[in-house]
C-alpha positions in Angstrom: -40.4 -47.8 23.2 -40.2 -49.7 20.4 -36.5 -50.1 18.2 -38.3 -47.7 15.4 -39.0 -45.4 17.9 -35.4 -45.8 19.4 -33.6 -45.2 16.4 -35.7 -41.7 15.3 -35.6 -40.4 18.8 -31.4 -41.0 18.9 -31.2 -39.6 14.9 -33.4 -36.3 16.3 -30.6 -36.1 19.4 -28.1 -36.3 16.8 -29.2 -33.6 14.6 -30.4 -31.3 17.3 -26.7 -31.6 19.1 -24.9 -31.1 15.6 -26.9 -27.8 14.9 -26.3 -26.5 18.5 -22.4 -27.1 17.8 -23.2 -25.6 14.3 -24.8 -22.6 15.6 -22.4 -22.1 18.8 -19.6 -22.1 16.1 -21.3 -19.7 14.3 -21.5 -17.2 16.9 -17.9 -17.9 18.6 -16.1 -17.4 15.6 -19.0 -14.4 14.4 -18.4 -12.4 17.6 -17.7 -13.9 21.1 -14.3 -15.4 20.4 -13.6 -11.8 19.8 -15.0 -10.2 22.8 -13.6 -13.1 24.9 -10.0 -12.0 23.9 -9.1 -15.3 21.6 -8.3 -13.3 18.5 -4.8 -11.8 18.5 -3.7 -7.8 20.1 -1.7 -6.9 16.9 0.4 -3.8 18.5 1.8 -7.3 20.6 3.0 -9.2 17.5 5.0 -5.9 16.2 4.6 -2.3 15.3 3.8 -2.5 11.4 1.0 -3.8 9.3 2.3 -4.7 5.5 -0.8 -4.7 2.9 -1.1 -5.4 -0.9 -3.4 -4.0 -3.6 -3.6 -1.2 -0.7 -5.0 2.1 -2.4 -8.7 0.7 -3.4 -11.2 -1.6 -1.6 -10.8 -4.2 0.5 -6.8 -3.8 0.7 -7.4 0.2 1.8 -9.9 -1.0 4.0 -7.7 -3.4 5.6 -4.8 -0.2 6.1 -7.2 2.2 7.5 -8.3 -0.5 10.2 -4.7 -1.3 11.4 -3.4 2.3 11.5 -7.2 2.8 13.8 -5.3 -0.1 15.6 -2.0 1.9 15.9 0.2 0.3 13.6 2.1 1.8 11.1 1.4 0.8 7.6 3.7 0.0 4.6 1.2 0.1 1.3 2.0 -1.4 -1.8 0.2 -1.2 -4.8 1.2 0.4 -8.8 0.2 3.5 -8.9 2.1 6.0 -6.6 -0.1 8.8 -6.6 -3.0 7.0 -5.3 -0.5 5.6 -3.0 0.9 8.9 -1.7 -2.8 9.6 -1.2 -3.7 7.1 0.9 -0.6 7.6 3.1 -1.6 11.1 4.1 -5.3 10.4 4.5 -3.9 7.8 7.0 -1.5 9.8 8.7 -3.8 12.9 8.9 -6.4 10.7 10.5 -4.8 8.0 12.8 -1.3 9.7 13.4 0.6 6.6 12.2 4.1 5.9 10.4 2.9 5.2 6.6 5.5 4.3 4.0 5.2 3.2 -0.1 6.1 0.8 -2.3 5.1 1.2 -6.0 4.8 -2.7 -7.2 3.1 -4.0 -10.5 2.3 -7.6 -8.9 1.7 -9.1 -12.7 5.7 -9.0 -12.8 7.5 -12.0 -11.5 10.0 -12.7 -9.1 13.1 -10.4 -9.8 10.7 -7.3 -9.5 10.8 -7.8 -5.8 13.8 -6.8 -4.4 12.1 -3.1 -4.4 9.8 -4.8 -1.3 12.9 -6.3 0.5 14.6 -3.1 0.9 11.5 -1.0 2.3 10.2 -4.1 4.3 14.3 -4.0 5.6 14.1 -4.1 9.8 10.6 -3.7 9.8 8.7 -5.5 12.6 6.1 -6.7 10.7 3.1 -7.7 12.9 0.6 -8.8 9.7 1.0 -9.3 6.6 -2.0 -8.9 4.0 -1.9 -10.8 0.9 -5.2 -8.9 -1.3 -3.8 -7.6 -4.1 -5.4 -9.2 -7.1 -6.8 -9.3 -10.4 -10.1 -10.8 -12.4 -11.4 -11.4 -15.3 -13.2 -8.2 -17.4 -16.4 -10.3 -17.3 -16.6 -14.3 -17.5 -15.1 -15.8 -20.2 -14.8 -18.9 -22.0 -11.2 -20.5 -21.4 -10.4 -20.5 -24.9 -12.1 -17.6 -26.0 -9.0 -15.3 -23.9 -7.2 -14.0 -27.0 -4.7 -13.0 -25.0 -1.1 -14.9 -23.6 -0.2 -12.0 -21.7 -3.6 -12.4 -19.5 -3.1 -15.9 -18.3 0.3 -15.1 -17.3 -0.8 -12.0 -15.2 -3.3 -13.4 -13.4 -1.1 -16.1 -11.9 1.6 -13.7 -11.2 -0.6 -11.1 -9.3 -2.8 -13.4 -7.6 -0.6 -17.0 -6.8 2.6 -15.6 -7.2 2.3 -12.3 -5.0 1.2 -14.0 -2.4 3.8 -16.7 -2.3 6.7 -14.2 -2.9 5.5 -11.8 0.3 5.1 -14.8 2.1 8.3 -15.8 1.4 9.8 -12.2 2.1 7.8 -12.0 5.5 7.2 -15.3 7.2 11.1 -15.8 8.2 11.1 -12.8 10.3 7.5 -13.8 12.4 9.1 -17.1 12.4 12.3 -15.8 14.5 10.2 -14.0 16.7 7.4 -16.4 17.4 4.7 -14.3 16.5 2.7 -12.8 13.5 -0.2 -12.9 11.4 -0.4 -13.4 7.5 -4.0 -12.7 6.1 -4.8 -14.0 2.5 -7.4 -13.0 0.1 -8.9 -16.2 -1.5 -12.3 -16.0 -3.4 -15.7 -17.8 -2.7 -15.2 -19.0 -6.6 -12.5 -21.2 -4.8 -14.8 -23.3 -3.3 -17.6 -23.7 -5.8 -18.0 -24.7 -9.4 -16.4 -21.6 -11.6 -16.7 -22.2 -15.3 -16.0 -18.6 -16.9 -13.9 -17.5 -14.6 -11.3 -20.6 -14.4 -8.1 -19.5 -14.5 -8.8 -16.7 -11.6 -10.7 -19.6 -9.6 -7.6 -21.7 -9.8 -5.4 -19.1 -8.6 -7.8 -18.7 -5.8 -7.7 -22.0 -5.0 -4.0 -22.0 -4.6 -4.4 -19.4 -2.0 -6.2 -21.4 0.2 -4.2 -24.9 -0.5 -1.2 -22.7 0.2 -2.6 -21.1 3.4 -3.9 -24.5 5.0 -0.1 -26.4 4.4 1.4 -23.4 5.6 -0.8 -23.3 8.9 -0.2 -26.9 9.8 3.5 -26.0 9.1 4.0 -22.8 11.4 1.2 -23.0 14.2 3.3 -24.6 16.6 5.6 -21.5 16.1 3.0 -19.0 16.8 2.4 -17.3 13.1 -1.4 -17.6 11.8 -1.9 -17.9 8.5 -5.7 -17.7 7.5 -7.4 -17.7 4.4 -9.9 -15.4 3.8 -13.2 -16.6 1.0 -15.1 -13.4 0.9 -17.7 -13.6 -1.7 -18.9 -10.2 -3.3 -18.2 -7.2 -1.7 -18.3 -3.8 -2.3 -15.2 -3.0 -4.8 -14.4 -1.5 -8.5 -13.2 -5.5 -8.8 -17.0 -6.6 -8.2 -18.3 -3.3 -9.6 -20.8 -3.4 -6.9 -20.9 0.1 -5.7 -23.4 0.1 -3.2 -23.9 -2.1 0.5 -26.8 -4.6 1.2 -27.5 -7.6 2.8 -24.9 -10.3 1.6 -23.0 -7.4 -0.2 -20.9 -5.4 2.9 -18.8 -2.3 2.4 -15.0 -3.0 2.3 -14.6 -1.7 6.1 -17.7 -3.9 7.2 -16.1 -6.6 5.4 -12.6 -6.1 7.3 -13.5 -5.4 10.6 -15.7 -9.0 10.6 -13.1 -10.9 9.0 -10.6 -9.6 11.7 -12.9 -10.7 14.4 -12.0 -14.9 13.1 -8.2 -14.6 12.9 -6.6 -17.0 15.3 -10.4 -18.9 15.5 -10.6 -20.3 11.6 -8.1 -21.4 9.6 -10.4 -20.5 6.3 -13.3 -18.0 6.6 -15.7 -16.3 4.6 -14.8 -13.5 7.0 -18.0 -12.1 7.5 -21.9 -13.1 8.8 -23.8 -12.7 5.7 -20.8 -14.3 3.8 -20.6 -17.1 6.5 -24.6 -17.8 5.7 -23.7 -18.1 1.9 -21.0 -20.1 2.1 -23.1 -22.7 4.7 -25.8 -22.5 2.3 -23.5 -23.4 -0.9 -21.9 -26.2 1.1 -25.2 -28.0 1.8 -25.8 -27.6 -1.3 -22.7 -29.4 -2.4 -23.1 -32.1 -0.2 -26.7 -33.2 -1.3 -27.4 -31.8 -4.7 -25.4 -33.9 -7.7 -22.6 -31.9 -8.9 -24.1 -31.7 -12.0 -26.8 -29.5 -10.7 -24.7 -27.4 -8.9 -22.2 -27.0 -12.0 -25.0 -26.1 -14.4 -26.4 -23.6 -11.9 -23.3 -21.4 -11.7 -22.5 -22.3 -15.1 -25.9 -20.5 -16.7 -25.5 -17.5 -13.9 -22.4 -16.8 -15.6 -23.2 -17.4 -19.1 -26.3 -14.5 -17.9 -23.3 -12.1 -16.5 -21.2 -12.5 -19.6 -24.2 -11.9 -22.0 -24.7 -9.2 -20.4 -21.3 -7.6 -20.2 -21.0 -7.9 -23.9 -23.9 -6.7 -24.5 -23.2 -3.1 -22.4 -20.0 -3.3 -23.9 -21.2 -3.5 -27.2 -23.6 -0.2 -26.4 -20.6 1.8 -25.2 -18.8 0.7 -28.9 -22.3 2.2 -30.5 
């Protein structure tokens, strides 16, 4: 065998071994790593389950699963009557402790205290960090009229998530145990002209969440951050599942099947298969290419959305 020969027979070794680890990740962190046991028993870490942004989408998605669990849920979102309405539909159907905070995330700091009192002596076994807010359709920075926006959107989405982190994360601390879920964005990991301000605050959610892993994993607290790309929500305005669009409870109950296995996730197969796809992408495409991809498929979203909003005006 000649040194040619030699050198293509090793490379094919090396790429056939790298996609069996590739794939055998895949799967572990897809599905077995959850039927082997590796991802956490959450009635062990305590007895409630604290959830923002909880009375639509993904964040009531995430409170139905925990009370099917059998943990009691605190929800906090704005509106109290929706609130109050997701408490009972819990309670009738999963026979759990519910209670409710009415919060307006886009507030800052000193509208907390609210939280403290009801979170009080709660053992608090997860904490999920979802609540959120986007842009009305993609937008040029500078064409956002509006101070009050940019101010907002770092509030609800960066701010939120520190403050409840801050609020929760001494308690699982003290007792060695407890999970903090974050809600990140797939526009945090790939080129987002149009919607730049609410990628950036995105990608603070995951910065945060990977320093604040490093920091507390020898104390037994996970912090994960979750990259979902688009899912079934009034945020997405996709109303209907398919393929690489999942239902907010199809969304959840994969993404809970990689806590304790990933520190960052896409949470879900199809999303998993995107986010692989992207990152080859990334890797051997110039990132000029990739920029003006994502760059024109926005420009197409926002011409459109100005143009239906221009009919309803009619």
């Amino acid at each position: 065998m000649g040194f040619i020969d030699m050198l293509g027979y090793a490379a094919a070794i090396y790429l056939a071994i790298r996609l069996g680890l590739t794939l055998f990740r895949f799967v572990y962190t897809s599905f077995l790593g959850d039927m082997l046991g590796h991802t956490p028993d959450y009635k062990k870490l305590g007895d409630w389950a604290v959830i923002t942004g909880a009375t639509d989408g993904i964040g009531k998605a995430y409170a139905f699963e925990f009370a099917r669990r059998g943990l009691n849920v605190l929800l906090i979102s704005r509106t109290m009557a929706k609130l109050e309405q997701t408490a009972k539909e819990i309670e009738a159907k999963h026979g759990v402790q519910t209670r409710a905070v009415s919060m307006d995330f886009t507030r800052d700091l000193s509208a907390y205290e609210p939280i403290r009192t009801a979170l009080g002596s709660l053992d608090v076994a997860v904490l999920v960090n979802n609540v959120g807010m986007n842009y009305e359709h993609p937008e040029f920075f500078v064409e956002i009229p509006d101070d009050r926006f940019t101010q907002d959107i770092l509030n609800c989405n960066a701010l939120s998530m520190t403050a409840m982190t801050r609020l929760v994360l001494p308690h699982m601390l003290a007792k060695k145990k407890g999970v903090i879920i974050n809600l990140s964005s797939f526009s945090a990991v790939m080129p987002t002209a149009l919607l730049t301000q609410y990628s950036a605050t995105k990608a603070y959610v995951s910065q945060l969440s990977s320093g604040l892993q490093t920091e507390v994993r020898e104390h037994g607290v996970i912090v994960q951050s979750t990259t979902p790309a688009f899912i079934c929500s009034k945020m997405s305005k996709f109303t209907t599942p398919r393929l690489f669009v999942p239902s907010a409870d199809q969304f959840v109950r994969a993404q809970l099947k990689t806590v304790g296995l990933e520190t960052e996730t896409f949470g879900c197969m199809s999303h998993k298969i995107q986010g692989m796809a992207a990152g080859l992408a990334n890797r051997h495409l110039p990132e000029s290419v990739m920029s003006k991809y994502y760059f024109d498929r926005m420009l197409g979203v926002r011409a459109r959305a100005i143009k239906r909003k221009a009919r309803k005006q009619e």
